[in-house]
MARDOKE-496408 format. One record per residue (C-alpha): residue number from 1; residue in three letters; x, y, z. Coordinates in Angstrom, 2 decimals, decimal comma. Last residue first. Layout:
N
<nr = NUM | rest = ALA | u = X | v = Y | w = Z>
...
# end
This chain:
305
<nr = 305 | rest = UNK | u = 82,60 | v = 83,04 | w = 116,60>
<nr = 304 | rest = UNK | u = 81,87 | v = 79,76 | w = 114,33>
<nr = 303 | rest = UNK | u = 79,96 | v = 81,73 | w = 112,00>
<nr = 302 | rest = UNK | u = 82,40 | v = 84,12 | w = 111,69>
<nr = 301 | rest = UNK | u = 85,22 | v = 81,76 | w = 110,56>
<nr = 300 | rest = UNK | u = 83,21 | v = 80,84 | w = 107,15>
<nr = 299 | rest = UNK | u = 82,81 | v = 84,45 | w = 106,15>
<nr = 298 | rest = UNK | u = 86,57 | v = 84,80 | w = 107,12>
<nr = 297 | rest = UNK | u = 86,98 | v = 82,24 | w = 104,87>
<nr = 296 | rest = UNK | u = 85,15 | v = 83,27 | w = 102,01>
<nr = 295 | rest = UNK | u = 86,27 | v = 86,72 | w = 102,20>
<nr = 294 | rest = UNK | u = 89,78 | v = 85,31 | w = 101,56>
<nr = 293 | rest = UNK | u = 88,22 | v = 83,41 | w = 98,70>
<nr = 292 | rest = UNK | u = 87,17 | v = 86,34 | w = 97,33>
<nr = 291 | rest = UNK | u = 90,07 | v = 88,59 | w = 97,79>
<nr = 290 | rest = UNK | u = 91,85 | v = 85,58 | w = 95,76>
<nr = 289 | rest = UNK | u = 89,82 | v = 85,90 | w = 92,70>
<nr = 288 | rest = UNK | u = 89,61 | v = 89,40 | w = 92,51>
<nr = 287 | rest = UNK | u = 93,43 | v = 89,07 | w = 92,24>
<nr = 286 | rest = UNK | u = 93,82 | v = 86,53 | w = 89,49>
<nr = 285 | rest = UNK | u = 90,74 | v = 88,54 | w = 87,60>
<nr = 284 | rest = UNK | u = 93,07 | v = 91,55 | w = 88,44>
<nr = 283 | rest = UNK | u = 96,16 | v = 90,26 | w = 86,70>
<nr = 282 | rest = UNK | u = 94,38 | v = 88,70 | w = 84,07>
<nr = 281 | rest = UNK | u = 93,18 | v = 92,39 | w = 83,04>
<nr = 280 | rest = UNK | u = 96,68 | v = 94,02 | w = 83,47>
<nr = 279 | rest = UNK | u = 97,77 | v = 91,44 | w = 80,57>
<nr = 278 | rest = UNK | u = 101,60 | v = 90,75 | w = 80,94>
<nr = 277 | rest = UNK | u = 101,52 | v = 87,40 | w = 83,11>
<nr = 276 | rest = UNK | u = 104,36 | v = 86,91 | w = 85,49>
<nr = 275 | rest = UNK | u = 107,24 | v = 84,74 | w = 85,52>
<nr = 274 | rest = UNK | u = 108,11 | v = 86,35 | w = 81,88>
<nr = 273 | rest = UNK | u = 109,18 | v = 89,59 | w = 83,90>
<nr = 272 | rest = UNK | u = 107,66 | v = 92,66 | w = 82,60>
<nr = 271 | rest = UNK | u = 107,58 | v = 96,23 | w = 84,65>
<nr = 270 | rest = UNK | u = 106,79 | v = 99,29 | w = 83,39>
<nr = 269 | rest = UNK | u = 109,29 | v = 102,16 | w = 82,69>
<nr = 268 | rest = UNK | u = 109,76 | v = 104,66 | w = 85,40>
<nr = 267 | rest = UNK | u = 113,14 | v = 104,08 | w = 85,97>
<nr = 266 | rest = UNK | u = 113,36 | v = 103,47 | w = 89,51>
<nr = 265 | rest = UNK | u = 109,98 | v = 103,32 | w = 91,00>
<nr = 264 | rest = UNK | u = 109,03 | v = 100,94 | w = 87,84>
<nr = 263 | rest = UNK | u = 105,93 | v = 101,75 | w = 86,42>
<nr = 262 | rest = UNK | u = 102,47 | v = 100,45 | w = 87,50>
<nr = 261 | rest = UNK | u = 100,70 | v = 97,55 | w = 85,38>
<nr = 260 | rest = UNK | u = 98,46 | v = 96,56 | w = 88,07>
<nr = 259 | rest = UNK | u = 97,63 | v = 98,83 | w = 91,53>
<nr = 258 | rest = UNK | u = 96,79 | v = 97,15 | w = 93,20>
<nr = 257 | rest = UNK | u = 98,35 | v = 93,42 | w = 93,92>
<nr = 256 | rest = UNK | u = 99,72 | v = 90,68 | w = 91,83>
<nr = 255 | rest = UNK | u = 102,68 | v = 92,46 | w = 90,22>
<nr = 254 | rest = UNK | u = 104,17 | v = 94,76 | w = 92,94>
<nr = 253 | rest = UNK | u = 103,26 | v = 91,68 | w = 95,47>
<nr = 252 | rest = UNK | u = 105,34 | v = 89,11 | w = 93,06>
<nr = 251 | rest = UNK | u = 108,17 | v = 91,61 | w = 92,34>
<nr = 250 | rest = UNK | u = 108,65 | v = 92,25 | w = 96,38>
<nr = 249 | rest = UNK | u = 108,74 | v = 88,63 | w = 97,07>
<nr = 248 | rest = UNK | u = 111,64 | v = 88,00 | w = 94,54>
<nr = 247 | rest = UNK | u = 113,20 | v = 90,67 | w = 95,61>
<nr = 246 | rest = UNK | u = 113,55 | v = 93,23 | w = 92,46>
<nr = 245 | rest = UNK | u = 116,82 | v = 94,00 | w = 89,86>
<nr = 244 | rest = UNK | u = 116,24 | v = 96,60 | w = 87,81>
<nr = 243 | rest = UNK | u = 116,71 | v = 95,86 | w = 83,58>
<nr = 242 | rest = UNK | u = 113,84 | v = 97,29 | w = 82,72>
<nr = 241 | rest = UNK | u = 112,54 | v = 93,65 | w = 81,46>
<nr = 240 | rest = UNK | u = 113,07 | v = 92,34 | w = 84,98>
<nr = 239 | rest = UNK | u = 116,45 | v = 91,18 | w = 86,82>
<nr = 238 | rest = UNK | u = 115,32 | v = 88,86 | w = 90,22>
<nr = 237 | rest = UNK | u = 116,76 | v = 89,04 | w = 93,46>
<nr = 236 | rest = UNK | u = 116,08 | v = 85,88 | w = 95,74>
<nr = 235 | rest = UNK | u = 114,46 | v = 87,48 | w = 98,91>
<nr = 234 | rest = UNK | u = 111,19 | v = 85,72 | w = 98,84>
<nr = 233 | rest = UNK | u = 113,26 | v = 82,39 | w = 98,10>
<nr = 232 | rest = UNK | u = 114,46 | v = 82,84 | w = 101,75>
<nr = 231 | rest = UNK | u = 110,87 | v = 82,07 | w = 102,98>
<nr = 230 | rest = UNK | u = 109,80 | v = 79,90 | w = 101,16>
<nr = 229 | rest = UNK | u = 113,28 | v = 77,30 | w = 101,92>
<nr = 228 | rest = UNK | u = 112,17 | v = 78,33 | w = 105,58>
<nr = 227 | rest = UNK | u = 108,61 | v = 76,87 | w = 105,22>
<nr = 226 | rest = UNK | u = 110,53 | v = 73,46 | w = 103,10>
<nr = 225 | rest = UNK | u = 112,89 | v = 73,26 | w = 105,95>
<nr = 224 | rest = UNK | u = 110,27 | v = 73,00 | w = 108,42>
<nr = 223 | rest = UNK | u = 107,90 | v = 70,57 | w = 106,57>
<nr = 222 | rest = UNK | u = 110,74 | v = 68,45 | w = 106,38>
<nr = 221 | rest = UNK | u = 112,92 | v = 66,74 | w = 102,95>
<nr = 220 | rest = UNK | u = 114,91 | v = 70,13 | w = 101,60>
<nr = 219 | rest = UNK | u = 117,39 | v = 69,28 | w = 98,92>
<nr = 218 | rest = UNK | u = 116,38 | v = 72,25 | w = 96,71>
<nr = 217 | rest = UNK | u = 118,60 | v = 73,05 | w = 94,08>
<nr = 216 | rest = UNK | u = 120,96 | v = 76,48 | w = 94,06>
<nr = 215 | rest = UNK | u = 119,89 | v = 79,80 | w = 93,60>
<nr = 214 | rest = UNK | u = 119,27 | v = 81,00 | w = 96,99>
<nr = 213 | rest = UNK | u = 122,18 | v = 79,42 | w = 98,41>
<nr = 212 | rest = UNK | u = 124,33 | v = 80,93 | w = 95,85>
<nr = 211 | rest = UNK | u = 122,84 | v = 84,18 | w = 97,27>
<nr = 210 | rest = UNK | u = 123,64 | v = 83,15 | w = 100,81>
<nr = 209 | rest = UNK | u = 127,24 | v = 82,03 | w = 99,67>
<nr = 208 | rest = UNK | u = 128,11 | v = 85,73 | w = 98,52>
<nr = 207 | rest = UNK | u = 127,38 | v = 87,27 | w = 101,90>
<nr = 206 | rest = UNK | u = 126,23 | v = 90,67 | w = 101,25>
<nr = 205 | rest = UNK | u = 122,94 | v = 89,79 | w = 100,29>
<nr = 204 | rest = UNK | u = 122,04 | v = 90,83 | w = 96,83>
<nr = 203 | rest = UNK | u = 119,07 | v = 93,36 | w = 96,05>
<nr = 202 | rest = UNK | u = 120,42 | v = 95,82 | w = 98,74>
<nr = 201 | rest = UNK | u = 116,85 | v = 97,42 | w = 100,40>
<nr = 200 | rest = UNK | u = 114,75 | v = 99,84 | w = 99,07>
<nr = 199 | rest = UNK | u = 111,44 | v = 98,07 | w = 99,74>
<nr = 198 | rest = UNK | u = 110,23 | v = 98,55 | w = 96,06>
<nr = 197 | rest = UNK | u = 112,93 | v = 98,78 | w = 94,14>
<nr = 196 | rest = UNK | u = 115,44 | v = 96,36 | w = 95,05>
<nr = 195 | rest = UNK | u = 118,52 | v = 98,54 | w = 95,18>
<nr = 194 | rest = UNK | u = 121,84 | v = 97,62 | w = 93,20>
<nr = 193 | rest = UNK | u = 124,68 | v = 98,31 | w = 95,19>
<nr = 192 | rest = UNK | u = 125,75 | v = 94,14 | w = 94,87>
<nr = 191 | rest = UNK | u = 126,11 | v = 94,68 | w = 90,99>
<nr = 190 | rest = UNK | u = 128,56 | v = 96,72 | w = 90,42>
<nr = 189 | rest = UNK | u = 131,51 | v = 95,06 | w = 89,21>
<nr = 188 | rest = UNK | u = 128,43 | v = 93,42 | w = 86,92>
<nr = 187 | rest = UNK | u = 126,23 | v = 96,43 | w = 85,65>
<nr = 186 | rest = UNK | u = 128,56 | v = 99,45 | w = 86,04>
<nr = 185 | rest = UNK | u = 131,93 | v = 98,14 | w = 85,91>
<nr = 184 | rest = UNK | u = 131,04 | v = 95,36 | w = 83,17>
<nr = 183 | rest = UNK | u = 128,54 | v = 97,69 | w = 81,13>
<nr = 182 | rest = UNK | u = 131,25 | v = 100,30 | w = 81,58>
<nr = 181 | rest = UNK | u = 134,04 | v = 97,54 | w = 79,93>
<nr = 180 | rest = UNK | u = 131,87 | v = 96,59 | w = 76,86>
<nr = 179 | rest = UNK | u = 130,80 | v = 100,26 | w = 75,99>
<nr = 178 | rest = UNK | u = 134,56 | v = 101,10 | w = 75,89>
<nr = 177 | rest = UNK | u = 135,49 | v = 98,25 | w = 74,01>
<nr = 176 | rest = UNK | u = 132,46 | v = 98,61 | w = 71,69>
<nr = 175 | rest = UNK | u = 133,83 | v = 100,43 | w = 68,78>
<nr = 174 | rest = UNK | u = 131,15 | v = 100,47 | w = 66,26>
<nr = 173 | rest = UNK | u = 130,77 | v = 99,20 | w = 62,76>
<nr = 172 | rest = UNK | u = 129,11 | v = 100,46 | w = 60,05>
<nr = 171 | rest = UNK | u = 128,86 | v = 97,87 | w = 56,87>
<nr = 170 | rest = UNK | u = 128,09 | v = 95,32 | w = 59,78>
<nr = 169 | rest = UNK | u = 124,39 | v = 94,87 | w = 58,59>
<nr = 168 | rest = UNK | u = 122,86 | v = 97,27 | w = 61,08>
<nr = 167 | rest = UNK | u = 120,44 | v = 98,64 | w = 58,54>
<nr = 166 | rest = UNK | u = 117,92 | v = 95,50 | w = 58,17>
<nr = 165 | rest = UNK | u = 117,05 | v = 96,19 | w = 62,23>
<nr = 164 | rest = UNK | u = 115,66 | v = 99,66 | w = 61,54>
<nr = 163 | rest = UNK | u = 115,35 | v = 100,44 | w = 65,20>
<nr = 162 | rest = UNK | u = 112,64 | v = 103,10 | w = 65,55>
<nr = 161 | rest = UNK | u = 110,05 | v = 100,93 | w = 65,20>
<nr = 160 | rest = UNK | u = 110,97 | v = 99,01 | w = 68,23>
<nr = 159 | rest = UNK | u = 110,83 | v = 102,70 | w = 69,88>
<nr = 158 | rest = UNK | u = 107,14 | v = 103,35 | w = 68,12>
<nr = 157 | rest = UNK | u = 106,06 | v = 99,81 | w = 69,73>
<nr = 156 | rest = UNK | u = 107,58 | v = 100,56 | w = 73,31>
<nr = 155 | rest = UNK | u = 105,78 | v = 104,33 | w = 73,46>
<nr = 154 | rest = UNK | u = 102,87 | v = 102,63 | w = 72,21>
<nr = 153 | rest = UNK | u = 102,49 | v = 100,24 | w = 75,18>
<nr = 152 | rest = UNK | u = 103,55 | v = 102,54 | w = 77,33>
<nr = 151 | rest = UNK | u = 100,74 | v = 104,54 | w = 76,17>
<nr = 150 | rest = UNK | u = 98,50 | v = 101,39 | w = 76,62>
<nr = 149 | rest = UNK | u = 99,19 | v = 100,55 | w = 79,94>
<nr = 148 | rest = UNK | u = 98,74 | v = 104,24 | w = 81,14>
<nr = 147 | rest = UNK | u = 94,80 | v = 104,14 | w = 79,48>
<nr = 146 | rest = UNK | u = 94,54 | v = 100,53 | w = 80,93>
<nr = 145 | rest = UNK | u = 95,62 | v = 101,99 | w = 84,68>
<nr = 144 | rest = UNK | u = 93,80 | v = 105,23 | w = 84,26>
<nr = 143 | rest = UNK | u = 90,62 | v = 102,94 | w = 83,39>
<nr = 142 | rest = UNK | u = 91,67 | v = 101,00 | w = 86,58>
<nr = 141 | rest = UNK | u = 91,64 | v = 104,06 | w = 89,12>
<nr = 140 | rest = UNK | u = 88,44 | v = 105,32 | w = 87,27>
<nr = 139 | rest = UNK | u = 86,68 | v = 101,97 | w = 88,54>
<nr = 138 | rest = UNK | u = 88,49 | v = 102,04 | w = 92,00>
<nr = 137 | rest = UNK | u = 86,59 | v = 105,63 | w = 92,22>
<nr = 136 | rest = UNK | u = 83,75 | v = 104,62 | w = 91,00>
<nr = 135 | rest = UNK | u = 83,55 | v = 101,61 | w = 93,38>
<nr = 134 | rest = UNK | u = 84,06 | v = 103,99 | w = 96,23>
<nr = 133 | rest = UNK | u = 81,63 | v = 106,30 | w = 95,13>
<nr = 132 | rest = UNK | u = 78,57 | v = 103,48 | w = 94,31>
<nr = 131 | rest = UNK | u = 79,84 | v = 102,34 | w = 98,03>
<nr = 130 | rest = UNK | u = 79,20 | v = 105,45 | w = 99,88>
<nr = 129 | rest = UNK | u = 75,78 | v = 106,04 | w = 98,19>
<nr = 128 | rest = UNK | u = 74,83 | v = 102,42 | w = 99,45>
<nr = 127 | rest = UNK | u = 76,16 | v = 103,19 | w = 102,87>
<nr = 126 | rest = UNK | u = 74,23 | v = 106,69 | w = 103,22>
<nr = 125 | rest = UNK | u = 70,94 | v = 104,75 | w = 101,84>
<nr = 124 | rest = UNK | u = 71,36 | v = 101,67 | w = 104,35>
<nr = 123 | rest = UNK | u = 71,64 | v = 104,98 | w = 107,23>
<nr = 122 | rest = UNK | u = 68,67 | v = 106,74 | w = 105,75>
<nr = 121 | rest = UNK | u = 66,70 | v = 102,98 | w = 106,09>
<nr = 120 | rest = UNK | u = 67,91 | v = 102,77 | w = 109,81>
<nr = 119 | rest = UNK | u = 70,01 | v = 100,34 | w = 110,66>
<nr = 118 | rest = UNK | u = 68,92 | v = 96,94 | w = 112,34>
<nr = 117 | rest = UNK | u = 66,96 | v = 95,80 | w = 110,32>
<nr = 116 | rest = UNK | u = 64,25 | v = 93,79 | w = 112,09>
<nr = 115 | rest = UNK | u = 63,28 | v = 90,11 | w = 112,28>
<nr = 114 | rest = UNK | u = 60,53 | v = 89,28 | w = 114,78>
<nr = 113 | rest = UNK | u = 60,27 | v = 85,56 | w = 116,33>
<nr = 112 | rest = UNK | u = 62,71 | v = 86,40 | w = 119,21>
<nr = 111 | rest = UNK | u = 64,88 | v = 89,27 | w = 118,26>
<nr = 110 | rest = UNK | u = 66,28 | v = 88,79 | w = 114,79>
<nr = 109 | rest = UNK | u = 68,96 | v = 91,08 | w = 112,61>
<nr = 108 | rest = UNK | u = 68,12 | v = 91,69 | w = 109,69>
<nr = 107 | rest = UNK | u = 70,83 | v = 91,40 | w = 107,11>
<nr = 106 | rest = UNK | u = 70,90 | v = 95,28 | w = 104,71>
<nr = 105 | rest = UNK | u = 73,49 | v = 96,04 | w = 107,03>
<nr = 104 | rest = UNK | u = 75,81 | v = 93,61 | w = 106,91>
<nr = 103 | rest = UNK | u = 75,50 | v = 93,55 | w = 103,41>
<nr = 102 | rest = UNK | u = 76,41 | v = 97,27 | w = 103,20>
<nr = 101 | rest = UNK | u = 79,33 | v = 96,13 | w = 105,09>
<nr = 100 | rest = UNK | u = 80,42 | v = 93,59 | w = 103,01>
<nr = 99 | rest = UNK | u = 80,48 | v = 96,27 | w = 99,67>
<nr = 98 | rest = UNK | u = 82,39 | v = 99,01 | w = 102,31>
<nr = 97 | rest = UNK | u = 84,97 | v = 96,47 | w = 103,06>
<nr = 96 | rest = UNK | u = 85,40 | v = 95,23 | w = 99,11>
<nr = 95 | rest = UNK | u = 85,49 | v = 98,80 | w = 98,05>
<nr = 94 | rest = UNK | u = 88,25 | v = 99,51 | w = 100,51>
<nr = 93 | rest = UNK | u = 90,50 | v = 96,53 | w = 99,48>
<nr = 92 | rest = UNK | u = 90,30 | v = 98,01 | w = 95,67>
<nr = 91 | rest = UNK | u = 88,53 | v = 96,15 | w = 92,47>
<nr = 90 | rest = UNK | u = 85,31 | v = 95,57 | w = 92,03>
<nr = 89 | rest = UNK | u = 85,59 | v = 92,68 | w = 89,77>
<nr = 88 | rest = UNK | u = 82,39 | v = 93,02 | w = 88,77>
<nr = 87 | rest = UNK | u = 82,93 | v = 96,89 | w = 87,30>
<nr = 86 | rest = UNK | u = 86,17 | v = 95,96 | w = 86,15>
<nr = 85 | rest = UNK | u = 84,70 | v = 93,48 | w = 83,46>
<nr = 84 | rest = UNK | u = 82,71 | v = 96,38 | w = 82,28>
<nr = 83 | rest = UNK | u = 84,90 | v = 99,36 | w = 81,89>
<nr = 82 | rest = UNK | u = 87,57 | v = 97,26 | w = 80,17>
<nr = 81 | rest = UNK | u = 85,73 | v = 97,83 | w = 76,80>
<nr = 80 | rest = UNK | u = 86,17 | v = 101,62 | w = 77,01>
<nr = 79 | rest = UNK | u = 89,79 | v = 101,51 | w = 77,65>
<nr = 78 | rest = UNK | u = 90,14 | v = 98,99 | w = 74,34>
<nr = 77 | rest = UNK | u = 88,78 | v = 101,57 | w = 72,00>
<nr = 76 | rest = UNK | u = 91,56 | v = 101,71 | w = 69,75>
<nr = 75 | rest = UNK | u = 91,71 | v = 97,93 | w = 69,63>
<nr = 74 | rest = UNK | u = 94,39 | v = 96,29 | w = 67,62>
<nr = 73 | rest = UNK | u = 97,26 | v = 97,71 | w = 69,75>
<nr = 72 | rest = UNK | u = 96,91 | v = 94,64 | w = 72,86>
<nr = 71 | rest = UNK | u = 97,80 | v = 92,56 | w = 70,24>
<nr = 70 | rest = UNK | u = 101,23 | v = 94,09 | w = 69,07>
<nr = 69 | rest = UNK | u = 102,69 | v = 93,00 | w = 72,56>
<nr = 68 | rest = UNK | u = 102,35 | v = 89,34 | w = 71,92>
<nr = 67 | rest = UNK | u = 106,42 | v = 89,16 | w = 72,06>
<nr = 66 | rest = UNK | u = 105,87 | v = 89,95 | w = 75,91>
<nr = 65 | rest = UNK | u = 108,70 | v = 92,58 | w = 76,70>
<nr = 64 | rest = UNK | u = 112,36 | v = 91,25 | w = 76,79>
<nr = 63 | rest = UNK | u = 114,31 | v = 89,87 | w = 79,38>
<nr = 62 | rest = UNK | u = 117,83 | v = 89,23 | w = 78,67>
<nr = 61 | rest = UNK | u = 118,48 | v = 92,65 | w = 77,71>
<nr = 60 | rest = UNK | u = 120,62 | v = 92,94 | w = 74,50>
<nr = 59 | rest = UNK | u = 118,10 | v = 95,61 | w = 72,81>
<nr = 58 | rest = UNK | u = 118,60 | v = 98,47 | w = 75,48>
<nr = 57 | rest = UNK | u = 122,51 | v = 97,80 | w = 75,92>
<nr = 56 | rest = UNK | u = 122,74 | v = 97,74 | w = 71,53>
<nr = 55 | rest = UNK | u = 120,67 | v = 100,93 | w = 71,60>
<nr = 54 | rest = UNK | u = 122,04 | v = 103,12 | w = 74,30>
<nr = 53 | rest = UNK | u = 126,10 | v = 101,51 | w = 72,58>
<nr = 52 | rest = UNK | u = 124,86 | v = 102,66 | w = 69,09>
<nr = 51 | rest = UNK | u = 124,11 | v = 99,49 | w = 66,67>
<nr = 50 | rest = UNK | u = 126,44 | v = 98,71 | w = 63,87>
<nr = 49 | rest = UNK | u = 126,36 | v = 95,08 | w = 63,19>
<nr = 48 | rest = UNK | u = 129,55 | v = 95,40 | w = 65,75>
<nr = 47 | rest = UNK | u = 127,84 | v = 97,07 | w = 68,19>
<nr = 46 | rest = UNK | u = 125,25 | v = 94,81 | w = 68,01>
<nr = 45 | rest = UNK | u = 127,78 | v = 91,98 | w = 68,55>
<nr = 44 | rest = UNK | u = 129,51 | v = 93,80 | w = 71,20>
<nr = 43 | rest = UNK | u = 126,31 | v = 94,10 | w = 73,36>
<nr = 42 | rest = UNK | u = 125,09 | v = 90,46 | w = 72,34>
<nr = 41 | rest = UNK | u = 128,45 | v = 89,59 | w = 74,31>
<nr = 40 | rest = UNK | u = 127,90 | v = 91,75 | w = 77,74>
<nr = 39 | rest = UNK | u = 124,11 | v = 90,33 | w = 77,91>
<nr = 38 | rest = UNK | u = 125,60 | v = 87,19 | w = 77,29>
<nr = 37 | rest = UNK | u = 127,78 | v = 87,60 | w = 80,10>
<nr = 36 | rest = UNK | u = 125,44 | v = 89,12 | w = 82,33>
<nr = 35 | rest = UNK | u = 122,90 | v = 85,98 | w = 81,91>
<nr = 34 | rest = UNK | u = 125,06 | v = 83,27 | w = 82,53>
<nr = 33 | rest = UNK | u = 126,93 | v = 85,32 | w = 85,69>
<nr = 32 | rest = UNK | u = 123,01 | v = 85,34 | w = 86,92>
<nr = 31 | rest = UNK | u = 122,35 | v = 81,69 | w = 86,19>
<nr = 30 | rest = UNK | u = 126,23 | v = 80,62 | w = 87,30>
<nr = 29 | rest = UNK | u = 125,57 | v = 82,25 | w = 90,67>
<nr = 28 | rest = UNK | u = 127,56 | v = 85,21 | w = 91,84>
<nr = 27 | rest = UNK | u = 131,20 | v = 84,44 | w = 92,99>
<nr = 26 | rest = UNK | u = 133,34 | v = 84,92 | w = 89,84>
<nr = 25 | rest = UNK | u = 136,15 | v = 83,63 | w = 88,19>
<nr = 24 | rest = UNK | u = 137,98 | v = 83,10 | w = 85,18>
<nr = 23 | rest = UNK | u = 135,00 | v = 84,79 | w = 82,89>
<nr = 22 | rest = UNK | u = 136,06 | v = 85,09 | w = 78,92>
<nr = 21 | rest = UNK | u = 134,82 | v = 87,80 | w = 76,93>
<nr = 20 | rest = UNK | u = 136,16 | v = 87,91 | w = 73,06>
<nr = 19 | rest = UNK | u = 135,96 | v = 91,88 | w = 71,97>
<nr = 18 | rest = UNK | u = 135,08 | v = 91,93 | w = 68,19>
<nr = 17 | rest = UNK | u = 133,60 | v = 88,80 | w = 68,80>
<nr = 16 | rest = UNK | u = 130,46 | v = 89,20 | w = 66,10>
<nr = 15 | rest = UNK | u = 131,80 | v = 87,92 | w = 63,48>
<nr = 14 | rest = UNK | u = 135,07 | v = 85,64 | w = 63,96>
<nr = 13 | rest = UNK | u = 134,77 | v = 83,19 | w = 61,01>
<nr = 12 | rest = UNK | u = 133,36 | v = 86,33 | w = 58,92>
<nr = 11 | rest = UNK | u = 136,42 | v = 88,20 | w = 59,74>
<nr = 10 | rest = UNK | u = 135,79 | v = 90,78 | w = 62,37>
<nr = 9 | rest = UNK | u = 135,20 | v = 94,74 | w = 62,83>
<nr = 8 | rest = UNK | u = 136,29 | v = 97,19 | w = 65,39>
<nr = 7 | rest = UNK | u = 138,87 | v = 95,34 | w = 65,66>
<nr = 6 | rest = UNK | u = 140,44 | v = 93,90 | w = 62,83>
<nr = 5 | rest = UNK | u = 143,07 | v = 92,14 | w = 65,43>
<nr = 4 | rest = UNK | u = 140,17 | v = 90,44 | w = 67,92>
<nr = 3 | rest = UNK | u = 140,32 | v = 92,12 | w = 71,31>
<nr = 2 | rest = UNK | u = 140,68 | v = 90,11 | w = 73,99>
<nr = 1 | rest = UNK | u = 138,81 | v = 90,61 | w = 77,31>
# end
């Protein structure tokens, strides 16, 4: 780190370097070192422009929230008009079980020429009333989803509102030395404590050329290789919009499966990663779509039982 003589401010040659960062060395993987030192950088220039150390860390994240975020605002009513496509989609594993099962039971079953049902008609009844609660439960579950989606939502647009962007002109600037060298200890120096949220585990491996390995170029050429390439990949760690640091395998199942748009475990805030669509609603058309075909196939595989 060298800090520039009119520190805490700049010439206008120099603006913005209050604190020059230059990396001699490191082990972590030039995307992730990339990404940390121009997180570290755009920290100092906020500072500099005038920004409060909270503000200039929250702001100089990498990954930012969708820029489309305004659009899901324009509709006050938006939870009501969800109802409907979430009704087809009939969401939730055990809604899906109880739904085949009352079409097991409504099939007649056939001894010799005579078809006959096989439950009784109170029986089809208790099923049916079973599965109008289960879907109205999964139902509610998404409508709490949507109504938490857009609070955060708000929350996100009235703290962006917050940030007067046309005041931090560099008449006020702030020392960011300090700021600069905790964001180092804490996000960088410390980086291989970080916990992947959802299964708890160290987000780096400890050995330093595994996670190189993770993030380097693919020279697989056999089936083999390729399955075990898949397999490792599921461990890559991954920085979302939060700023916590996932599994790669544990961010795609905490993003593709029930339930969508739920906060982080750590801080609480929800989760965006660009890899990922935002929308809760394409989410669960993506998974609805998959439970399908699953049922598909083991439709298919029955008949050969």
């Amino acid at each position: 780190i060298t800090i520039n003589d009119n520190y805490p401010t700049t010439t206008n040659q120099e603006w913005g370097k209050a604190c020059k960062i230059v990396v001699n060395k490191t082990n972590l993987p030039t995307k992730i070192e990339a990404r940390l030192t121009a997180q570290a950088r755009d920290i100092v220039r906020r500072m500099q422009d005038g920004m409060t150390a909270k503000d200039a860390f929250t702001t100089s994240n990498p990954i930012r929230a969708p820029k489309g975020m305004d659009q899901f605002m324009n509709q006050s009513d938006k939870v009501q008009q969800t109802q409907k496509p979430l009704k087809g989609q009939h969401k939730g594993v055990d809604a899906l079980v109880h739904a085949r099962g009352l079409r097991q039971i409504n099939d007649p079953s056939a001894h010799g020429k005579v078809k006959i049902k096989v439950k009784s008609m109170e029986g089809r009844k208790e099923t049916r009333r079973e599965i109008g609660e289960s879907v109205g439960n999964e139902i509610a579950k998404g409508l709490s989803a949507e109504a938490k989606e857009m609070q955060w939502l708000a929350e996100e647009k009235a703290r962006l509102a917050g940030y007067n962007f046309s005041d931090f002109d560099g008449t006020n600037p702030q020392p960011a030395l300090l700021s600069l060298v905790i964001f180092l200890i804490e996000k960088i120096q410390c980086l291989h404590k970080e916990k992947c949220p959802v299964c708890d585990e160290l987000s780096l491996p400890e050995d330093p050329t595994i996670l190189t390995t993770l993030y380097s170029t693919s020279t697989v050429t056999t089936d083999k290789e390729k399955k075990a390439r898949r397999q490792a990949r599921k461990k890559r760690p991954i920085q979302t919009c939060c700023g916590c640091w996932y599994h790669h395998g544990c961010l795609n199942k905490f993003m593709t499966e029930p339930p969508f748009g739920a906060a982080c475990l750590t801080d609480g805030r929800r989760v965006y990663h660009p890899d990922w669509p935002a929308d809760i609603q394409e989410l669960e058309r993506a998974w609805a779509q998959r439970q399908s075909k699953l049922r598909e196939i083991e439709d298919a595989a029955m008949c050969f039982l």
